[in-house]
C-alpha positions as CSV (number, residue, x, y, z in Angstrom):
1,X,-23.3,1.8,-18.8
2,X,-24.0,-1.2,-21.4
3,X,-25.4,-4.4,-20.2
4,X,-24.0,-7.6,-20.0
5,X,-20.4,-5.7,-19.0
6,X,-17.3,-7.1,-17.1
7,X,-15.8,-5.3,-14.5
8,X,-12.2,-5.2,-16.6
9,X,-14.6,-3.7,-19.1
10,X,-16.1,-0.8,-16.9
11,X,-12.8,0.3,-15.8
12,X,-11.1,0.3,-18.7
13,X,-14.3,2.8,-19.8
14,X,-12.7,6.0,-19.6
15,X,-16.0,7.5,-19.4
16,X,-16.7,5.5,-16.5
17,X,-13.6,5.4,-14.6
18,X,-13.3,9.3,-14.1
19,X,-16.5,9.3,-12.0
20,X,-14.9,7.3,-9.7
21,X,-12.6,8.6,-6.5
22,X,-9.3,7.0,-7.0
23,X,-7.9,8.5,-4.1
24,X,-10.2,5.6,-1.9
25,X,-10.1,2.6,-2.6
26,X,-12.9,0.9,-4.6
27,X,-15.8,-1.4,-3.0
28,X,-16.7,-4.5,-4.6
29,X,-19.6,-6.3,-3.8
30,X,-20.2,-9.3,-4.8
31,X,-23.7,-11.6,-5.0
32,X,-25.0,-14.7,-6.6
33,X,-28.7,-12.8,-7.8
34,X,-30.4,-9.6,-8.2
35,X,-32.6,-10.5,-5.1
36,X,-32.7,-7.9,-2.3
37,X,-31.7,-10.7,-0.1
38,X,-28.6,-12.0,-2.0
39,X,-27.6,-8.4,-2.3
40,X,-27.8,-7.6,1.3
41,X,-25.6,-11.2,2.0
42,X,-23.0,-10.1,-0.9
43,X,-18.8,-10.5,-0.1
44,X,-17.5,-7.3,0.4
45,X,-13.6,-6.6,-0.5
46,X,-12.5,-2.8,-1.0
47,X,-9.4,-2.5,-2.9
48,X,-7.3,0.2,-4.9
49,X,-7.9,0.3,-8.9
50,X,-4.5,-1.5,-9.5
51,X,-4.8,-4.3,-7.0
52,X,-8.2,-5.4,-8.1
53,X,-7.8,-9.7,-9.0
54,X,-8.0,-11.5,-11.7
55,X,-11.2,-13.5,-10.5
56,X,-13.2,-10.1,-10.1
57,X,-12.2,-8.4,-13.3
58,X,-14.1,-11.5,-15.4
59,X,-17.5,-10.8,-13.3
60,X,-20.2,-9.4,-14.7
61,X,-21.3,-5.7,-13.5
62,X,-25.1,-5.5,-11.5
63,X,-25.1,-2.2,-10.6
64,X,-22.5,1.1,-10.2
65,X,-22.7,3.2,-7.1
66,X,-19.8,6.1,-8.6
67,X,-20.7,8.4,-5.6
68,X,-19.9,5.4,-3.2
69,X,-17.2,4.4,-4.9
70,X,-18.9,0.8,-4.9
71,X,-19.3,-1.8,-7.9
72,X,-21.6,-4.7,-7.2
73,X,-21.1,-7.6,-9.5
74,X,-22.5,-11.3,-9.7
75,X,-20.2,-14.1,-8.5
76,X,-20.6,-16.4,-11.3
């Protein structure tokens, strides 16, 4: 995965997107820092790949968990 990448950006990575179950839906996490303690506070939504919003496709990617299913992204 490249640095500095949106989440619109991931998924529209082929590469990327097959490694991912799309038969569940998709965890987003989302935090304001790379701290351990901002990550443990992060929002949590879980939605399908087609139903993911606008505001979460312009966040930048932290880290991908593609055996969780689970994206975790910075809020701002």
């Amino acid at each position: 995965m490249k640095e500095n990448i949106t989440l619109y950006e991931l998924l529209n990575t082929f590469d990327e997107l097959i490694k991912f179950d799309l038969l569940k839906k998709l965890t987003i996490c989302s935090t304001s820092s790379a701290s351990l303690i901002d990550r443990l506070n992060a929002d949590i939504e879980e939605f399908y790949l087609s139903d993911i919003p606008l505001r979460l496709l312009r966040k930048k990617v932290f880290k991908v968990y593609h055996y969780e299913n689970t994206i975790v992204v910075f809020k701002k």
